[in-house]
N, C-alpha and C positions, 0 to 999 in steps of 0.2 A: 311454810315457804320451801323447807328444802323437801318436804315430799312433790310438790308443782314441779321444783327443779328435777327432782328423778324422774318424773312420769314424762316431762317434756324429754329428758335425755337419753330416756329409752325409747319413746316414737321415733327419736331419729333416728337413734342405730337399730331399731327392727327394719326403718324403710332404707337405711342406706344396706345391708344386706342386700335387700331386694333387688338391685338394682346393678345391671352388669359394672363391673371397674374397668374401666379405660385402661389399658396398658400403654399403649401411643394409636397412633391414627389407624382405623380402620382395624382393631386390634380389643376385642377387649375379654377378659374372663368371669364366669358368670356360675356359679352352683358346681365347679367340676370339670367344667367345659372351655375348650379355648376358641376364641369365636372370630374370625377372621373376615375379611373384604378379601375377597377376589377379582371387584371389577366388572366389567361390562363383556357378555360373551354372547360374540357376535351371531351363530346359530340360534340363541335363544331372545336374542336384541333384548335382553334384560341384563342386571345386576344380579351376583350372586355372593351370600354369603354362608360361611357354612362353620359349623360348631363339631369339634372333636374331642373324645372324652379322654379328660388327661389321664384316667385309669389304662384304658384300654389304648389309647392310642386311634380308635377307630373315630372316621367321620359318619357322625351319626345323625345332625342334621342340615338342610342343603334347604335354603330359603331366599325369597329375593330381599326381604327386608329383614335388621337384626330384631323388631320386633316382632315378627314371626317367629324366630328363633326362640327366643327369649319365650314368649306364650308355650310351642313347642316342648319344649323344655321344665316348662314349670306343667304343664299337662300331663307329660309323663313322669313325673316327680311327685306329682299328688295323688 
């Protein structure tokens, strides 16, 4: 029984890693990166969201949706 219980309590925290954490709205951090909502820009009549790497400081991806990012991100990590 308590072996069920570790194997179940470890799937959950391998997937809740995976998974960006919500800081507040439009806001969340993810493997490094801080990942932001910018909103609706009007040149491009899309949404944009964009992830900056908390090492570096730089914005290093620019995406209409956070899973883009998120794929983005786990693409060049692997």
């Amino acid at each position: 029984m308590d072996l069920l219980r570790n194997l179940i309590r470890n799937k959950i925290d391998m997937s809740k890693k995976d998974k960006p954490v919500k800081v507040s709205t439009g806001h969340y951090k993810y493997k490094g990166y801080d990942i932001r909502f910018y909103g609706y820009h009007h040149p491009d009549k899309c949404v944009w969201w964009e992830a900056v790497n908390e090492e570096t400081g730089c914005a290093d991806y620019h995406c209409t949706t956070l899973r883009q990012i998120i794929q983005q991100i786990d693409e060049e990590l692997t």
